[in-house]
Phi, psi and omega in degrees: 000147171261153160205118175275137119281087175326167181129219179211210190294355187266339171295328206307322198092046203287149137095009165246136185307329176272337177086034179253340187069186176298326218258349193265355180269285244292325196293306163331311191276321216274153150266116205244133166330318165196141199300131212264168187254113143233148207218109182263116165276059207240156190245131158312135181090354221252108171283152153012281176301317180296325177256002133335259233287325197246357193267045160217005162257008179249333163266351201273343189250022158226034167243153181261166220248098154095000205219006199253146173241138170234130150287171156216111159267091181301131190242218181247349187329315168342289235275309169307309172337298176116020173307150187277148158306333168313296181318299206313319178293330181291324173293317179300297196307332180289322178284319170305308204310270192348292182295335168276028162256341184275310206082041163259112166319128157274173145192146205244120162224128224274167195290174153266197175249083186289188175234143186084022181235141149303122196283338164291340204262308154000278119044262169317298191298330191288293192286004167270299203291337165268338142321312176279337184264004164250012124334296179320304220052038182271109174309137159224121199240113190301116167255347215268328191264002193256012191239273204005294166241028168273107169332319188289311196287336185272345167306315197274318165300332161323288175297320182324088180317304181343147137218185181271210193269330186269357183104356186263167184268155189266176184282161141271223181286335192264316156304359180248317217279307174322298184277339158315314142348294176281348190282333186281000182241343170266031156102035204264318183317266167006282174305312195247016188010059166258159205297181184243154184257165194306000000 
């Protein structure tokens, strides 16, 4: 099995000290009957729109017919962008259409509450990207509201050197382990038919 990951610097794991990111724990905890080829793709900075327009000539020569899995990872970018919650939803909404006409299975996992993104227009985008996927019957896995007020995760923004291009902040290490965490409790097993853990 394959599984691309779409996004932006939060897939890549900009700003963690071990360089696994989120995406590099979910892969780590899961067990798979045999190990899948994953491949992130990610662009720093990258909004919505940009990556509508650039993520199917970049998974499409690295997928099999029937074997392929796609995250789509949502950062904040939108929101310093000036994208509308309309745009945002519309762009999430072309890359889910597109990809079940390829018969690539989604899984979404929605921004976090970085510091220094407006936590309303965040907000938003987070409750525009789970209104398309559950229209969709696309998993979506909410990080901005269960991090919202966990002590751990604003202590980990607090310290965090990381920013984006625009100033917001990126997780370190205790913050990628959070969104990982939920992602691998939201339903990642399932979608992604790795063994269920102890």
């Amino acid at each position: 099995m394959r599984i691309c990951v779409i996004g932006d610097e939060l897939v890549a794991g900009v700003g963690d000290p071990r360089g696994l990111g989120w995406v590099g724990r979910v892969i780590g905890r899961s067990s798979f009957p045999e190990p899948p080829v994953v491949l992130s793709l990610a662009m720093p900075g990258e909004t919505t729109g940009e990556l509508s327009s650039r993520w199917e000539r970049e998974v499409a020569p690295r997928t099999r017919p029937g074997d392929t899995r796609l995250v789509v990872g949502i950062g904040a970018a939108d929101v310093p962008a000036g994208l509308s919650t309309p745009r945002t939803r519309l762009n999430l909404a072309n890359i889910i259409d597109r990809a079940a006409t390829l018969k690539l299975p989604c899984l979404v996992v929605g921004p976090p509450p970085l510091a220094g993104a407006d936590r309303r227009a965040l907000e938003a985008v987070s409750r525009a990207c789970a209104e398309v996927c559950e229209r969709r019957h696309v998993p979506f896995v909410d990080t901005l509201r269960p991090l919202a007020s966990h002590d751990q995760w604003a202590e980990d923004m607090a310290a965090s050197p990381a920013r984006t291009e625009r100033g917001i902040a990126l997780p370190g290490q205790a913050g990628y382990a959070l969104m990982a965490w939920l992602v691998l409790h939201e339903g990642w097993d399932e979608w992604s038919g790795a063994e269920p853990r102890a």
